[in-house]
N, C-alpha and C positions, 0 to 999 in steps of 0.2 A: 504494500500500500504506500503510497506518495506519503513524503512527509507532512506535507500540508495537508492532508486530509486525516492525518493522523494526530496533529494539534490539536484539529478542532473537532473529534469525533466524544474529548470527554464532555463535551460541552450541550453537543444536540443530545447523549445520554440523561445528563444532567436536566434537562430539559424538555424531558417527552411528555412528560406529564402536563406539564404547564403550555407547551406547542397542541397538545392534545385538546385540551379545553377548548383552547382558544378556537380551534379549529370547528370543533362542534357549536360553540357559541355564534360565531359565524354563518354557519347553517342554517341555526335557527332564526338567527335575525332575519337571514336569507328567506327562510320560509315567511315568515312574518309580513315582513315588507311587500312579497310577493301577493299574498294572499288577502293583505291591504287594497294592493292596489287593482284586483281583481276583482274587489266588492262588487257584486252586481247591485246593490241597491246605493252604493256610493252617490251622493249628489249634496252641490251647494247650501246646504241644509240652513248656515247662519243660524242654528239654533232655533230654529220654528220649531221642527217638530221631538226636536227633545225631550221626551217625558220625562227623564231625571231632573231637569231642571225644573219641572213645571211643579210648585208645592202641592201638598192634597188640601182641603179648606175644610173645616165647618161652617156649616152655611147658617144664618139667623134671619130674617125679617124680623128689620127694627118698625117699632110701631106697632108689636103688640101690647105694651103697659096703656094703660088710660092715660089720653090727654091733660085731665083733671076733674076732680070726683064732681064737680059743679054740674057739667055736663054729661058723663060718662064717657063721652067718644075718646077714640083713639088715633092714632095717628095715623093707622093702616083705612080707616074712613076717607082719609081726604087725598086730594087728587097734588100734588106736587106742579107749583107754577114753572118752575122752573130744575132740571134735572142737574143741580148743580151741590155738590157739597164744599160748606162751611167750615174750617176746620176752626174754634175758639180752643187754643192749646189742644193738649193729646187725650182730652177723653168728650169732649163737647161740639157739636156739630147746630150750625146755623142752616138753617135752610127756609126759602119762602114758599107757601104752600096758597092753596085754597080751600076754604073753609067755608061751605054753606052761600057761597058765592061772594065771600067776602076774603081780602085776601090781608093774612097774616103774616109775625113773624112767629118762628120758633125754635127752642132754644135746647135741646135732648141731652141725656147725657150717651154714652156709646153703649148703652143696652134700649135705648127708641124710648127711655120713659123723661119724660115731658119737663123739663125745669121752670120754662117760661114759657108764653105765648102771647101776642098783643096783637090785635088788629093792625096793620100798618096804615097808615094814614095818609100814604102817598099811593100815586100808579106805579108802581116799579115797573121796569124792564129787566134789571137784572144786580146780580150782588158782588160781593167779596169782603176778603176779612184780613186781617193782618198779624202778626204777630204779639202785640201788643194790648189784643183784646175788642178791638173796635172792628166795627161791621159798617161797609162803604154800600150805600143803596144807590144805582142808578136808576133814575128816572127822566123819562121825555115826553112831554104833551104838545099835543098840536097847537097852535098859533092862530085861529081861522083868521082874526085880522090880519096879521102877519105874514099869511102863510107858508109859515116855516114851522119849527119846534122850540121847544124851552127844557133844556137840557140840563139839569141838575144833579147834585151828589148831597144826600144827605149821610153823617156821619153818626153812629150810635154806637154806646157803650157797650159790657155785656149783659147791663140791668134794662136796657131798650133805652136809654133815656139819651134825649140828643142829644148832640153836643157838639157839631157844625154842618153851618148848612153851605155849601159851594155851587156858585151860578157859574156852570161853563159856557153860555152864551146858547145862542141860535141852531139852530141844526137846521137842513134842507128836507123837502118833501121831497118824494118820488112818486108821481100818478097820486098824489093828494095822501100818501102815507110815508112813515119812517121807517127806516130798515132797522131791523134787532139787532144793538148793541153789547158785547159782553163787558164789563168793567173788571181791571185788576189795576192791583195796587202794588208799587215797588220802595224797596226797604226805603228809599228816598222821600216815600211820601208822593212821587208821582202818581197820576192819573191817566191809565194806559185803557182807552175804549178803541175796542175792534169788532169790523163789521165785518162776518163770516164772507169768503169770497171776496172781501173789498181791500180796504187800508186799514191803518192804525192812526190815531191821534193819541199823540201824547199833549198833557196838562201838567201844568204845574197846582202846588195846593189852593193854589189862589183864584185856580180858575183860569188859566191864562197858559193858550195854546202856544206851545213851546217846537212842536215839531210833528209833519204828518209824512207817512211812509207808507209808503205803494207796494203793497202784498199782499196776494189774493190769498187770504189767512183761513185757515181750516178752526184752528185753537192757538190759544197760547198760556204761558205760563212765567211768572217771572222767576228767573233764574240767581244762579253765582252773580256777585256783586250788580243786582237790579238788572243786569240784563235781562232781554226778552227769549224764552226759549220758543220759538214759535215751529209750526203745522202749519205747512201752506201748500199751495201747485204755482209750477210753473207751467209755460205756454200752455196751461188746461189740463194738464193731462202728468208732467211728471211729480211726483209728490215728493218732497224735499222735508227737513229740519235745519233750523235756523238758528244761529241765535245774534242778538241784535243788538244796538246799543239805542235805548230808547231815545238819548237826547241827540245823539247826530243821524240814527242810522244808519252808521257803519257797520257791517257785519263779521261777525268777526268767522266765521266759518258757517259753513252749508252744504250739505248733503243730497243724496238721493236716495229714497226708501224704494224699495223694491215691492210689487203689487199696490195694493189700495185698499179703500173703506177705513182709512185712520181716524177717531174719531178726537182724541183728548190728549194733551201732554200733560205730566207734573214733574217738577223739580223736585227730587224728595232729599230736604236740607240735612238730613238725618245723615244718609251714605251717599250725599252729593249725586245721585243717581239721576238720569232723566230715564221717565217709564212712559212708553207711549201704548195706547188702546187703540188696537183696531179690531177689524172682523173675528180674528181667529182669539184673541185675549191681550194679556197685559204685558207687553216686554220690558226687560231691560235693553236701553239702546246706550251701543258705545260706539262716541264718536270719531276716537284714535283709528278702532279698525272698519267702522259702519257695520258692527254686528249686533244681532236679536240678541238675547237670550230670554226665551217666554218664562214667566212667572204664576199666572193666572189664565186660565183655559176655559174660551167660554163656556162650554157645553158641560167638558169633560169635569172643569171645578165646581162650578158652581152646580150642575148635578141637573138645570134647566135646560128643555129644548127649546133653542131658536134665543139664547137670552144673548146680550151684547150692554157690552160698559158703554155709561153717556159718559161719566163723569167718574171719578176716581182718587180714596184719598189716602193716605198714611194714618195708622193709629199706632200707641204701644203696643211693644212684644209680639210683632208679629201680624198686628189687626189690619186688615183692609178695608173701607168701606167701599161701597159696590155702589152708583145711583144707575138704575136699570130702567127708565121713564121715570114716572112717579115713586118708583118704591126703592127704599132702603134698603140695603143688603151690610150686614158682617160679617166677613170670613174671619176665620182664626186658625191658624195654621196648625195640624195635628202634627205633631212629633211624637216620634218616638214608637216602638214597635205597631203602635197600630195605626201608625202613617206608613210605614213599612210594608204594611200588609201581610198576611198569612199564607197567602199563593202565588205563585210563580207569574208574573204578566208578561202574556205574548205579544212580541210586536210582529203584526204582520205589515206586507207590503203589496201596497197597488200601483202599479205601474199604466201612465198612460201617454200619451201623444196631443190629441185634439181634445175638447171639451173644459169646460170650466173648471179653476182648480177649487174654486171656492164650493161649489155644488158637491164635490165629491169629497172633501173636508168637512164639510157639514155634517153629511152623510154620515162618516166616518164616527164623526165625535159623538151626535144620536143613537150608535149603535156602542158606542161604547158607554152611553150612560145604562143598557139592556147588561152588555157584558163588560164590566168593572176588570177582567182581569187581561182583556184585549186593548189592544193600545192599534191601530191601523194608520200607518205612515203611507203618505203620497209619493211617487215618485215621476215627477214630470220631466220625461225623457225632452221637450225641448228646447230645456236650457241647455242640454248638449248637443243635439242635433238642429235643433235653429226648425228650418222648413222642412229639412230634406226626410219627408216620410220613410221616401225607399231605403236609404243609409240607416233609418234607425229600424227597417223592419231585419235589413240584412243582419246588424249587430244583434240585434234579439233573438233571430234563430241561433246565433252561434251563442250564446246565453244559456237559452233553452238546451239545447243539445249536451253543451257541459253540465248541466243539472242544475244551472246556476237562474239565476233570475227573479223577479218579482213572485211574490206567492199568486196572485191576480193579476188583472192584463183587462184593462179596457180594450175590448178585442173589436167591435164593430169593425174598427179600421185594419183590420190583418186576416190575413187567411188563414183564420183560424183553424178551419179544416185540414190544410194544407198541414197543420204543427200538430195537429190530433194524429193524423195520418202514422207520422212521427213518434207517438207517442208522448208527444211532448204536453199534451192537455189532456183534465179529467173530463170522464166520460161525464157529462151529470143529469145523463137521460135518467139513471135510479135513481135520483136523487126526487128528481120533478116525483117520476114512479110511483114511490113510495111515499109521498109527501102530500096528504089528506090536504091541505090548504091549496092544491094546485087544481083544480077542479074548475068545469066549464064555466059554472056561476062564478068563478073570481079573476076567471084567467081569460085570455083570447087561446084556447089553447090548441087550435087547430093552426094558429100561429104559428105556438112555441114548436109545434111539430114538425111546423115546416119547416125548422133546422136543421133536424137529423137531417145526418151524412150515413150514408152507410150502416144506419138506424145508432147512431151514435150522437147523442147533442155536447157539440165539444165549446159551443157558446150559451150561455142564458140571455138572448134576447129583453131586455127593456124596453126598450121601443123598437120601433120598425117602419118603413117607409113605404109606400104605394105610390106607384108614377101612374097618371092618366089622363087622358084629355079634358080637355074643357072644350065643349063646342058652341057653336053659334044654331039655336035655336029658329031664330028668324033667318040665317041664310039656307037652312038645310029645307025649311016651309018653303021660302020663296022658288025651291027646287026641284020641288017635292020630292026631297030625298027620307026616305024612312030607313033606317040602320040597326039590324039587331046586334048590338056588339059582343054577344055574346056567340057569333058563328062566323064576324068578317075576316079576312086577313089583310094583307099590304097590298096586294094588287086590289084589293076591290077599294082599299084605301085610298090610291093612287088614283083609280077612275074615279073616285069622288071628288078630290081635290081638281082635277081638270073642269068639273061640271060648274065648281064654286067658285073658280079663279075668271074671273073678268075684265077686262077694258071694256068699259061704261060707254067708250065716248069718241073708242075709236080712234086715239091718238098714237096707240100702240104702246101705251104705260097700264100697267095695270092698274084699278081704283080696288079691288077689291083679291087678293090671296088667301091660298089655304091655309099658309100656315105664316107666322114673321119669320123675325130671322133666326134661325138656332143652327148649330154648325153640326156636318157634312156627318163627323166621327160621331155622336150625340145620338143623330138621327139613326145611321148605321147600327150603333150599341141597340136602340129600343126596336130594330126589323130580325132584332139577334136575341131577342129575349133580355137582352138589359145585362149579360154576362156572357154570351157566346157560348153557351152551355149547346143550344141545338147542332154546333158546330163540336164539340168538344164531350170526350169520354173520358171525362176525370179519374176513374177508377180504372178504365182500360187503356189510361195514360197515350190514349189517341184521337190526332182531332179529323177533322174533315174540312179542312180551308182550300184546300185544292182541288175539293169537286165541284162539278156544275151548279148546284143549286146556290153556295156561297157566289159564284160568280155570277149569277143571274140578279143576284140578293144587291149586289155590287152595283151594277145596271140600274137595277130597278133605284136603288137610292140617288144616284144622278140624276135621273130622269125626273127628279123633284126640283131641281136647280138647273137642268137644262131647259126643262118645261116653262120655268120662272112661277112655279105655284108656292115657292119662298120666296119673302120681301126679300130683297136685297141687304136690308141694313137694319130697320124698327126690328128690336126685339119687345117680347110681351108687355115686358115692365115699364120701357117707353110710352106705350097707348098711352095717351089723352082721351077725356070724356069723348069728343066728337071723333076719334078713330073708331067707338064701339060699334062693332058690327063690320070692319073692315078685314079682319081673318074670321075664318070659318071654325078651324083646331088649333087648339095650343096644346103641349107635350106640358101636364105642371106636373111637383111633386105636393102631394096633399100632406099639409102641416097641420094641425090642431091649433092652428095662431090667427089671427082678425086679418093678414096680410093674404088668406087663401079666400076671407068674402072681399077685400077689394079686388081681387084678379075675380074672381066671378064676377061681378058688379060693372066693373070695366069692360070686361071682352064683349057681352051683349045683352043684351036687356034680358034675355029670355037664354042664357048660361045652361046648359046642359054637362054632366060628368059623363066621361064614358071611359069605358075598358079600351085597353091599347089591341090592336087587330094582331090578330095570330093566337089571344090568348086562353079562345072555345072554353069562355066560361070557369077558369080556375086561373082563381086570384094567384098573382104571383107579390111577393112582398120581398125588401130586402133588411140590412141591419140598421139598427141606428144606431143606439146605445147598446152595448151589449158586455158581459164580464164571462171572462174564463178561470180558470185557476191550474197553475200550471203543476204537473203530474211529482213535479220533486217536492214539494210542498210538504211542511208534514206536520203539519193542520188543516186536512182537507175538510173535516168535516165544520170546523168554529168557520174557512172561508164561505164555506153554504151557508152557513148560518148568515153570514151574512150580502153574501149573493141573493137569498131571500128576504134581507130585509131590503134590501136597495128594490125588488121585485116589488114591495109594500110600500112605498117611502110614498109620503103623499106629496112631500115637498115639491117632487122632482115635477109634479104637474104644475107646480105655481112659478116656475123658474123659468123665466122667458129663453134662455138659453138653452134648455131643452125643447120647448116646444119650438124652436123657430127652426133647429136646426136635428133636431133626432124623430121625428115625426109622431107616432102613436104608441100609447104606452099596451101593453101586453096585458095589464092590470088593468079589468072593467071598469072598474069604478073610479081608479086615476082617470083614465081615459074618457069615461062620460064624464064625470067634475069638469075636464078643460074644455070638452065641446060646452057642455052649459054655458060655460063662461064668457065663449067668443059671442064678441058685438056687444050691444051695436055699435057704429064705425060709422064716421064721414068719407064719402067719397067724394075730394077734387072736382067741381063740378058738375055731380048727380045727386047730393043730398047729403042725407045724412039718416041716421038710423038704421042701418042695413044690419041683418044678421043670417047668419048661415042657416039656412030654410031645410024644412024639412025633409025635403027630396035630396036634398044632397048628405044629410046624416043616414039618410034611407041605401045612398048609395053608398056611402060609404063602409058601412054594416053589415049590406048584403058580399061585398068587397072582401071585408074580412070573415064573412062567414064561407066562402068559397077559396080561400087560401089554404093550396096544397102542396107550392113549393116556395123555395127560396131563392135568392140569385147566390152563387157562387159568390164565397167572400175574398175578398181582395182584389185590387185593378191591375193584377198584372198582365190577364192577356186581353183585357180591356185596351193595355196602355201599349202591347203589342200592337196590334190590330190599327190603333188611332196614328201610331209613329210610321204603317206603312203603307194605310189606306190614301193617306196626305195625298202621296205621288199618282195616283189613280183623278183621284177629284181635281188635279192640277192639271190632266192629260200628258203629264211625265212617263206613265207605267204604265202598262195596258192592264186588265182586270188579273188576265192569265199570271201576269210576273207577280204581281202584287200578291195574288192569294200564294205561290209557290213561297214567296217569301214569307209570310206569315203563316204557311205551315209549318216550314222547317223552323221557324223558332219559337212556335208554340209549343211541338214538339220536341224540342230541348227542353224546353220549361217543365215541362209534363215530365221527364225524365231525369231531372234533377237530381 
């Protein structure tokens, strides 16, 4: 052996053990970091959905003690003028109410029982209180001689008794009223009044306007040394944190909050904290790195469905008060093993793309005031992928396949079948099966059935969609065309729109078309069943685009745009009142929203629905909203659980984002609620009062009761088809090339 390898051989001896560790320590880290960064639920989180952070509460409504034995009433009797709390030091709470129509003040201690209460003797608008014990009442009355306002602060002790009164001068009308101003007070003694959406004015104590600042202000609060910590939007839309110097306006730093519905800030001088209220609860916000961390959960703390903080304060040890409208809320924070809890809390995960994040957070948290030991986290795949659906369907199969991924999957949007196929999604045809609540009285359930795949339901349908005409009544009389659509198809289609396409006048322009304008790929999907399925053997993973009938299918949809029985350029939603009756068919999809009786209303006086041609009487429907749960999961059955309550949820009818954009709910009685609902509606130039009549609730009904399939989910050989039908409608391709091409790469697709 070398000498030099013989020096150093007592050395790596002496040191195996220690080289050894280190070596396996390494590994593990290795592993560690790797399987970090692999998190399939990994996402921007900023501490929204942290349930560790989020404390457990006991809940109290204050305002059970009696107001005072004179009268017996209580405090839970009367209505709250204003949803604001008073903090007079750490156990006493101001607040202005109404009382038998007389409005008061009053004075609680922090269990709702009653210390003082006085009639107030002025109009308030609004309040505030200081550290020091005194309570700042703003007040504004109209002017009629003047007409303008008289804008005033009266100043009271904590016995009510006055003890200055401050004229801030004039204020302006708007349309002969004043806009609602909030008052705070800064450790200076300033007079800081802001109008929601407007500006701020600042005052000095004397009454005497010192400085106004242009900020469309949501709330505000006063901060570290009197600064303003303010709640505002810029250009309308992004929602920001401020904070302000009230006497120049210089700002000293401002942010951008991410999502909306922010409702309240406070400075909490205790641990210099700024806490903001919005939709989902109470955060801590820090402005070093612009992170959440949530505190207070609407749903999940306070124990209330649909509850939401106005207003929000600090008490001792722990205490929050809650103003939820009118009423008083105490939290008190549970410590100690039985804030802990006795069972194990799962957190599951729902994974989605399109749809409202706020709708399925709701959701979420309603079902966890049912099951207390489930905790249900969002994950909105498009903070990573931005638009691109297709990128994020690819990364999700490769998810899925590794056994990784969301427990749920807002699936509407994916080919869900395609990932069942796979084995990558539960079966939860047993689930429905077996499940005494899924029954014709409560379900559309000749619907739900018309999911199965290969008698497999790898998606639970929530809503669902129906495409179908809307026709012109008085052009099909003035024709005398009669149409049973329950037996036509495309060609007898096609000679009807020649019969109804007209030049009036002989100039060689049309006055009246069968159909506006919808494009070429559109029209082609609905002569194809809406998925190409008549063309396509999904099971026997072979299609038929390369035979005659596709290339006839190809013709025939030209021959709508060479014939000019499509406008040129007006599409539906362009009509004007005096176009009504100038197309014959329109292609709609039927929503449950007031926007489906303006398109009737519009297109012709005398609106007719009808079934799309080819479809011999059996409804075809496709997804809207729809959830799966994927096969590695291992809580299949608590995700049913709540895949059925989302199936129940009533909310999801009152959500204009579902209804405008996921069409009918599978849930009878959701589903009747939101027709009852629609209308009445003005239409632009024909009135007003219209509602969805009963011939078309008739049709719609009969629609779903004749639903026996479904469209194939996902657009991929939709979005085939569309990419090489282009060159065909351009007279680039002749029919023959075209279909050879979109056989071979359907059939790639198909064999994947």
């Amino acid at each position: 052996m070398p000498a030099s390898n013989k020096r150093f051989q007592p050395l790596e001896m002496k040191n195996f053990k220690v080289l050894k560790m280190l070596v396996i320590f390494l590994l593990v880290l290795g592993i560690l970091f790797s399987a970090s960064c692999q998190n399939p639920n990994k996402t921007d989180n900023d501490g929204k959905n942290d349930s560790n952070a989020i404390k457990r509460y006991e809940r109290a409504e204050l305002g059970s003690a009696e107001a005072n034995e004179a009268d017996g009433s209580n405090v839970t009797n009367r209505m709250s003028y204003y949803s604001k709390i008073g903090m007079l030091g750490e156990n006493r709470i101001f607040r202005l109410q109404e009382k038998q129509a007389e409005k008061v003040m009053c004075l609680t201690d922090s269990d709702g029982n009653v210390i003082k209460e006085e009639k107030c003797p002025y109009d308030y608008c609004s309040y505030d209180t200081d550290n020091e014990g005194r309570i700042y009442i703003f007040s504004e009355t109209i002017n009629e001689e003047r007409k303008c306002t008289e804008m005033k602060v009266y100043v009271y002790d904590a016995d009510f008794s006055l003890v200055d009164e401050i004229d801030l001068g004039y204020g302006t009308l708007t349309n002969g009223t004043f806009i609602f101003k909030k008052i705070d007070i800064d450790p200076n003694r300033r007079i800081i009044l802001s109008e929601p959406y407007n500006g701020i004015k600042v005052f000095d104590f004397k009454g005497k306007l010192i400085n106004t600042i242009e900020y469309s202000i949501i709330d505000l609060d006063v901060g570290e040394r009197g600064k303003l910590l303010t709640l505002g939007l810029r250009d309308q839309v992004r929602h920001v944190v401020s904070f302000i110097d009230p006497a120049t306006g210089i700002m000293d730093w401002e942010y951008d909050l991410d999502g909306s519905g922010y409702n309240a800030v406070v400075y909490d001088r205790s641990d210099k904290g700024i806490y903001i209220a919005d939709v989902n609860g109470i955060f801590l916000y820090s402005p070093d790195d612009n992170t959440k961390e949530y505190i207070f959960d609407n749903v999940r703390s306070s124990g209330i469905s649909g509850f939401t903080v106005d207003d929000f304060a600090f008490g001792p040890e722990g205490i929050l008060f809650v103003a939820n409208g009118p009423k008083l809320y105490r939290f008190t924070v549970v410590e100690g093993k039985e804030a802990e809890g006795e069972t194990e809390v799962r957190e599951l995960t729902l994974g989605k793309f399109h749809g409202q994040n706020e709708v399925w957070e709701s959701a979420a948290k309603e079902f966890e005031l049912i099951d207390p030991n489930v905790r249900i986290r969002l994950i909105d795949y498009r903070k990573e992928y931005g638009d691109n659906l297709e990128k994020y369907k690819l990364s999700l199969n490769t998810e899925l396949m590794s056994g990784r991924g969301p427990d749920m999957l807002y699936s509407g949007e994916l080919p869900y079948n395609r990932f069942g196929e796979k084995g990558l999604l539960v079966d939860l045809g047993d689930y429905v099966k077996n499940d005494p609540d899924f029954s014709d009285a409560s379900f559309y359930m000749d619907v739900i059935e018309s999911f199965r795949y290969n008698g497999r339901l790898y998606a639970m349908p929530l809503t669902f969609e129906i495409t179908a005409f809307i026709a012109s009544g008085t052009n099909l009389r003035a024709e005398g065309i009669s149409i049973d659509d329950k037996k036509w198809d495309w060609t007898d289609f096609y000679d009807i729109c020649k019969r109804v396409t007209k030049d009036e006048n002989g100039d060689g322009i049309n006055e009246k078309y069968a159909m506006p304008r919808i494009s070429e790929d559109f029209l082609l999907s609905q002569m194809c069943g809406g998925d190409y399925s008549i063309f396509v053997d999904i099971k026997g993973k072979k299609a038929r685009f390369d035979s005659k009938e596709f290339r006839d299918t190809l013709e025939l949809c030209r021959a709508f745009y060479r014939d000019q029985l499509v406008h040129p350029s007006k599409q539906d939603f362009e009509m004007e009142a005096s176009d009504r009756d100038m197309f014959t068919f329109t292609p709609v999809y039927l929503y449950p929203h007031n926007f489906l009786i303006v398109q009737l209303v519009k297109f012709s006086e005398d609106s007719i629905l009808m079934r799309l041609p080819g479809e011999h009487g059996q409804g075809k429907v496709s997804a809207g909203a729809a959830i799966s749960i994927n096969s590695s999961c291992k809580s299949k059955d608590v995700c049913w659980d709540f895949v059925k309550f989302l199936a129940n949820y009533e909310r999801f009818g009152q959500t204009a984002g579902m209804t405008q954009t996921t069409g009918f709910f599978t849930n009878r009685a959701i589903s009747n609620a939101r027709l009852d609902k629609l209308g009445p509606v003005s239409v632009g130039g024909l009135g007003d009062g219209f509602v969805l009549d009963r011939k078309y609730r008739d049709f719609i009904e009969s629609y779903i009761s004749d639903t026996r399939t479904s469209a194939y989910p996902g657009n991929e050989i939709n979005n085939i088809v569309s990419s090489e039908a282009g060159a065909f409608f351009s007279g680039t391709a002749s029919a023959d090339a075209v279909a050879k091409r979109i056989q071979n790469r359907v059939e790639l697709y198909l064999n994947e």
